[in-house]
KOLSE-427718 format. One line per field, with one value per residue (C-alpha): residue number from 0; residue in three letters; chain; z, x, y. Coordinates in steps of 0.5 Angstrom, whole numbers, padded with zeros to 4 digits, always signed. Layout:
<nodes>
i: (NUM  ...)
aa: (ALA  ...)
ch: (A  ...)
pz: (Z  ...)
px: (X  ...)
py: (Y  ...)
</nodes>
This chain:
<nodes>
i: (0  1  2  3  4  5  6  7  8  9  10  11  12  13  14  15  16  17  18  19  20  21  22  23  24  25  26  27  28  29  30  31  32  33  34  35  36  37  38  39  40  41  42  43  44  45  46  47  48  49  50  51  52  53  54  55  56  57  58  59  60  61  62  63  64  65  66  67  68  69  70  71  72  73  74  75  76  77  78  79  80  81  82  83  84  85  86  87  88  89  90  91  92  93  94  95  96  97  98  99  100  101  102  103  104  105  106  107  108  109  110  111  112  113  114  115  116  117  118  119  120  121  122  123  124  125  126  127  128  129  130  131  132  133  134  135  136  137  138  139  140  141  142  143  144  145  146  147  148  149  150  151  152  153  154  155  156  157  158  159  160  161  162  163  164  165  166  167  168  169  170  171  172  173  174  175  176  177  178  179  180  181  182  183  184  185  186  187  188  189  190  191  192  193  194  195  196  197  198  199  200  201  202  203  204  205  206  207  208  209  210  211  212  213  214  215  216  217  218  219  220  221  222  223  224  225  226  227  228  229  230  231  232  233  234  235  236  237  238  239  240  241  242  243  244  245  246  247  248  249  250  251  252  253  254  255  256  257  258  259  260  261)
aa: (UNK  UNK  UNK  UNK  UNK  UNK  UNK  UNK  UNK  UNK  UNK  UNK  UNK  UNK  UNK  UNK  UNK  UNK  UNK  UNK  UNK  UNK  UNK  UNK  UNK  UNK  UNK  UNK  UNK  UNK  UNK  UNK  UNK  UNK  UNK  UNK  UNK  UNK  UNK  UNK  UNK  UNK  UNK  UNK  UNK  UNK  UNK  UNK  UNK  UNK  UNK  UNK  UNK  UNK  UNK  UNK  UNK  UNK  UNK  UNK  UNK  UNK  UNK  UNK  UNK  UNK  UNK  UNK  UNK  UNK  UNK  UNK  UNK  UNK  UNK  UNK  UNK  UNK  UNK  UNK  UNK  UNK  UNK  UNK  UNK  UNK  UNK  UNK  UNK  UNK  UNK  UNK  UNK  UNK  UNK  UNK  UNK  UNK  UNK  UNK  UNK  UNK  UNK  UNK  UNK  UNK  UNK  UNK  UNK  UNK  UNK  UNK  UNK  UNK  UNK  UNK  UNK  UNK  UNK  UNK  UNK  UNK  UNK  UNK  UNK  UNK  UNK  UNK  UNK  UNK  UNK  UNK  UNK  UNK  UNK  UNK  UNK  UNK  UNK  UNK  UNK  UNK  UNK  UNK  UNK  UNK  UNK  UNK  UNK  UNK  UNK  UNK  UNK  UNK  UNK  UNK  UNK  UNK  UNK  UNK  UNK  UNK  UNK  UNK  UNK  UNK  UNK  UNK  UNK  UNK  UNK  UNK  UNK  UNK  UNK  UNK  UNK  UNK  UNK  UNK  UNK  UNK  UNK  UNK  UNK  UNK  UNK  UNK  UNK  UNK  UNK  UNK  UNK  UNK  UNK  UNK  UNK  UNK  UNK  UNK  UNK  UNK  UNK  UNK  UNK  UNK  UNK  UNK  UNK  UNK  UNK  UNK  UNK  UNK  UNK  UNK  UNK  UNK  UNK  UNK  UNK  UNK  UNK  UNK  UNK  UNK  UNK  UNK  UNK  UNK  UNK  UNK  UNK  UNK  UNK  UNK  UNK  UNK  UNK  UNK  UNK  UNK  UNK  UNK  UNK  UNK  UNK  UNK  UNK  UNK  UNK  UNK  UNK  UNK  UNK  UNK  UNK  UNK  UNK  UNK  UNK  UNK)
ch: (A  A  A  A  A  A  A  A  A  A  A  A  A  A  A  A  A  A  A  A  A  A  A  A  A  A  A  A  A  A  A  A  A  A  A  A  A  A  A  A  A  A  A  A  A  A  A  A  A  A  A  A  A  A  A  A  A  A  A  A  A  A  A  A  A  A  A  A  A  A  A  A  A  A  A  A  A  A  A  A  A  A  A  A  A  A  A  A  A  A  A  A  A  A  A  A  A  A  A  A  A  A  A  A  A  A  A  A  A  A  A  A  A  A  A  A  A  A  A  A  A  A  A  A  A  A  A  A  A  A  A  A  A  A  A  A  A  A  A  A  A  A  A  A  A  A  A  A  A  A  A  A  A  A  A  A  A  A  A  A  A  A  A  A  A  A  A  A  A  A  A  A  A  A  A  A  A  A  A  A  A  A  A  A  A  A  A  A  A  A  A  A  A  A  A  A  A  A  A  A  A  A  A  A  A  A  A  A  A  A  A  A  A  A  A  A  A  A  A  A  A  A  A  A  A  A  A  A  A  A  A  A  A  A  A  A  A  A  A  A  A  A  A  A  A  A  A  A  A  A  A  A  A  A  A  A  A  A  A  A  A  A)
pz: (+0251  +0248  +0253  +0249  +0250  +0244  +0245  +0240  +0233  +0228  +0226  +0220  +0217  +0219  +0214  +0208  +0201  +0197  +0203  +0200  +0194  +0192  +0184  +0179  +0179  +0186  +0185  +0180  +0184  +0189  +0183  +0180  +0187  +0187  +0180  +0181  +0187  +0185  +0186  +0192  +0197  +0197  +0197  +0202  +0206  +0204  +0200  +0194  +0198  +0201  +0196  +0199  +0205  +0204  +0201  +0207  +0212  +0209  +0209  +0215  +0217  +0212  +0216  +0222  +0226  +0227  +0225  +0231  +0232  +0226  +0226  +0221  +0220  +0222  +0229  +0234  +0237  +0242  +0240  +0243  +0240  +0239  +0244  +0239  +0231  +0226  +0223  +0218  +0219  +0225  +0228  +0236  +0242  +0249  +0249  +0243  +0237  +0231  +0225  +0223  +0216  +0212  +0206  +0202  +0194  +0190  +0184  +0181  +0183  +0186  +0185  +0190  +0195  +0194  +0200  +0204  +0203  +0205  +0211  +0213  +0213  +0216  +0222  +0223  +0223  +0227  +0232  +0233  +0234  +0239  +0244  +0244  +0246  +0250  +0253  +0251  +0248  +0244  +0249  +0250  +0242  +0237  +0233  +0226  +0221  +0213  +0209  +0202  +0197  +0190  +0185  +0180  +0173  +0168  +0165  +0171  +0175  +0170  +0167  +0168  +0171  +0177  +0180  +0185  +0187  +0194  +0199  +0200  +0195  +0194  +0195  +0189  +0187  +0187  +0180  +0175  +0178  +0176  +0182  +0181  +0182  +0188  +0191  +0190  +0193  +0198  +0200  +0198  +0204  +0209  +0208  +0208  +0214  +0217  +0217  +0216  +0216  +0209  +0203  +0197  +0192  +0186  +0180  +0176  +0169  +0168  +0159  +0154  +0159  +0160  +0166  +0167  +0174  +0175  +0181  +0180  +0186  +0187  +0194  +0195  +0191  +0193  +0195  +0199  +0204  +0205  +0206  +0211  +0214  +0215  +0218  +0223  +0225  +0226  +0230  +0236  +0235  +0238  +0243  +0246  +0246  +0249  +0254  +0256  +0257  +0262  +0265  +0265  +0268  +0273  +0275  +0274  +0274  +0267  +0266  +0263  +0261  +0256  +0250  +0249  +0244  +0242)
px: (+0178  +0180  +0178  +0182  +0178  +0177  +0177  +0173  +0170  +0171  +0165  +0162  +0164  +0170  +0171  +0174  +0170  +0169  +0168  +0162  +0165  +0171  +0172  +0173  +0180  +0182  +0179  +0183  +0190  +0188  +0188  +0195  +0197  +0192  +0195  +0202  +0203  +0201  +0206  +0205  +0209  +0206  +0199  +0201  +0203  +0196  +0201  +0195  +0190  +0193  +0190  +0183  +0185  +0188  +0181  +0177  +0181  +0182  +0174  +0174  +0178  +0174  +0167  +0172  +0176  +0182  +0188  +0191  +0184  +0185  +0189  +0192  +0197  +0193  +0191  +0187  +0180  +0177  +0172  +0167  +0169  +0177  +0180  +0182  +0182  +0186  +0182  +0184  +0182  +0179  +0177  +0176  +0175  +0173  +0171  +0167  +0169  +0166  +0168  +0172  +0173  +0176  +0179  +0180  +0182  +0182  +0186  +0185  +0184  +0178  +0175  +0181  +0179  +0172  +0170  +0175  +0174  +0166  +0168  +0173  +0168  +0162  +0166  +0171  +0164  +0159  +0165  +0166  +0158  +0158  +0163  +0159  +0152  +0155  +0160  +0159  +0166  +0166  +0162  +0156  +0153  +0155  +0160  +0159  +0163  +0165  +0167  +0172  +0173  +0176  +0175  +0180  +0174  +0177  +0174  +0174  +0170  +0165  +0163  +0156  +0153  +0158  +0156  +0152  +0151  +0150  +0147  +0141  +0137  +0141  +0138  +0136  +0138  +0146  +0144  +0147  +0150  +0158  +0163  +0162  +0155  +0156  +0161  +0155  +0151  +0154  +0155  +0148  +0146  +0151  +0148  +0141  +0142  +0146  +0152  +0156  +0154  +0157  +0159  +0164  +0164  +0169  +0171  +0177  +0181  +0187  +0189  +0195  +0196  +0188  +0185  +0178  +0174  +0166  +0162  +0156  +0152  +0149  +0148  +0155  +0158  +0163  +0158  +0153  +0160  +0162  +0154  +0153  +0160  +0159  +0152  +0156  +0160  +0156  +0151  +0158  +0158  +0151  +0152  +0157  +0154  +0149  +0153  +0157  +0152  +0148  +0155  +0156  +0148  +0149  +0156  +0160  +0167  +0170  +0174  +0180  +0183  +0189  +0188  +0192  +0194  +0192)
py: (+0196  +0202  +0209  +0214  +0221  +0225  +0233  +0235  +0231  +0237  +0241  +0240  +0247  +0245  +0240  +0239  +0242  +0235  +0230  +0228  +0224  +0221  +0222  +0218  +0220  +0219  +0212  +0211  +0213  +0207  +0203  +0204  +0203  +0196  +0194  +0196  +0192  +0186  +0181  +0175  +0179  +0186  +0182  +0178  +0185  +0188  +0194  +0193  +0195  +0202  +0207  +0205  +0204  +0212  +0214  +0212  +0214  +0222  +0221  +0220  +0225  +0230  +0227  +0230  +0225  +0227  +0223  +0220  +0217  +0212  +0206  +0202  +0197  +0190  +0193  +0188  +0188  +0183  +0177  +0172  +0166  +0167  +0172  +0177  +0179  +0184  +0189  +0193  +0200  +0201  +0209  +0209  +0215  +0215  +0208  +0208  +0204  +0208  +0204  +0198  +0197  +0190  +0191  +0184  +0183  +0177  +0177  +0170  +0163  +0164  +0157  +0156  +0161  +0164  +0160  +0162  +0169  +0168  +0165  +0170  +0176  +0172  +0170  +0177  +0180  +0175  +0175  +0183  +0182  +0178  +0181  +0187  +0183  +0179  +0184  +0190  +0191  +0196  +0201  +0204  +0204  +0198  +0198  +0200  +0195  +0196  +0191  +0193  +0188  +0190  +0184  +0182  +0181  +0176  +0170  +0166  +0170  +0172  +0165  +0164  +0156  +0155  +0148  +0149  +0141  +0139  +0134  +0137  +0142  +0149  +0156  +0157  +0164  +0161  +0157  +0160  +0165  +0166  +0168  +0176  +0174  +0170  +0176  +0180  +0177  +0175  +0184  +0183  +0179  +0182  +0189  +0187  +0183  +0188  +0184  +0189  +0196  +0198  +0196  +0197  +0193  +0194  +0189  +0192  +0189  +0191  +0189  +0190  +0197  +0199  +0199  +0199  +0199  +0198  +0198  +0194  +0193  +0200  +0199  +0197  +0203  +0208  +0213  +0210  +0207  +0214  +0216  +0211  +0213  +0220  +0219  +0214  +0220  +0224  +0219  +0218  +0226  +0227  +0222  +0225  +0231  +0229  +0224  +0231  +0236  +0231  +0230  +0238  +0238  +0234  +0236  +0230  +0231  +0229  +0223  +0227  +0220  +0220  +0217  +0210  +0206  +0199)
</nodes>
């Protein structure tokens, strides 16, 4: 477990004008970095995924967690049912684990790989759970885990009446529906469920040098992530500013730990 101690999350004021909101040209610029790296071995080392990655983690800084405390670059985390998995982002102090995020993509064959993505996100997330409620992993408060996924749109992905053909009957909101829906809908259920704690769910093309993106699913949109993850913040801020002054009320020495890396 991590049990690095943060000196002080910054003060609201503190924080950058804008934080609230990422703009459609900041959106953008993740995009070219999405669109521009799309060969098989920058997808393959997550290099299309930066621009996004980069846009959480200055929100998190503008929410008031200092940089040093935001790790990237596949760091681990403890499981229940494997020993541990990589996550994408994950943001942790003085034995706390604020935030894990996941940032997946799919650009074609998802016939091939739509399922795989689905069982992917359910287990990362079921796994981080069940290390909290079995061992108490990540600390005193439950971890808050977000999931980013951006969706190439094309004809494969928006063609209506995918097969739905099983042994047994089939839920019945599946029919019909187009691998976009399906990618919706599973966010949906994760969000709904609690899952995961946020989502953003964006579909991009990308034709004859147009770029376009949308964000169909309105409680998976940009603005809604970013809400919920500054209101996580500040849930860990006021726990630790409650923790602090029973322990100054009580006279309890600080633990006066150095932080650590993963």
């Amino acid at each position: 477990m991590y049990t690095g101690t943060l000196d002080r999350i910054q003060n609201p004021t503190e924080r950058a004008e804008g934080s609230a909101t990422v703009h459609g040209a900041q959106i953008d610029e993740a995009l070219d970095v999405f669109w521009t790296n799309r060969d098989k071995q920058s997808v393959q080392r997550n290099l299309h995924m930066k621009g996004f990655e980069a846009l959480i983690r200055q929100e998190l800084i503008n929410a008031g967690i200092p940089d040093n405390y935001i790790f990237t670059g596949k760091p681990y985390l403890p499981g229940y049912y494997r020993a541990r998995k990589q996550w994408d982002l994950v943001v942790s102090y003085d034995g706390i684990l604020v935030a894990a995020i996941e940032f997946k993509s799919q650009i074609g064959s998802v016939s091939k790989n739509i399922n795989n993505r689905f069982e992917e996100a359910l287990g990362t997330a079921t796994d981080t759970a069940a290390a909290q409620e079995r061992n108490e992993a990540f600390g005193p408060i439950a971890p808050w885990m977000g999931y980013v996924f951006i969706l190439q749109e094309d004809e494969e992905t928006t063609k209506k009446d995918r097969d739905t053909s099983a042994k047994f009957e089939v839920d019945p909101t599946y029919v019909g529906m187009s691998y976009e829906d399906r990618y919706q809908e599973m966010i949906r259920r994760f969000l709904l469920h609690k899952v995961y704690d946020a989502g953003w769910f964006l579909t991009t093309t990308y034709i004859d040098g147009v770029r376009t993106h949308k964000e169909p699913l309105s409680i998976a949109s940009f603005a809604v992530f970013a809400a919920a993850l500054n209101g996580r913040v500040q849930q860990v801020q006021a726990f630790l500013e409650d923790r602090r002054e029973k322990q100054t009320q009580s006279d309890e020495p600080s633990t006066g730990r150095t932080p650590e890396l993963f």
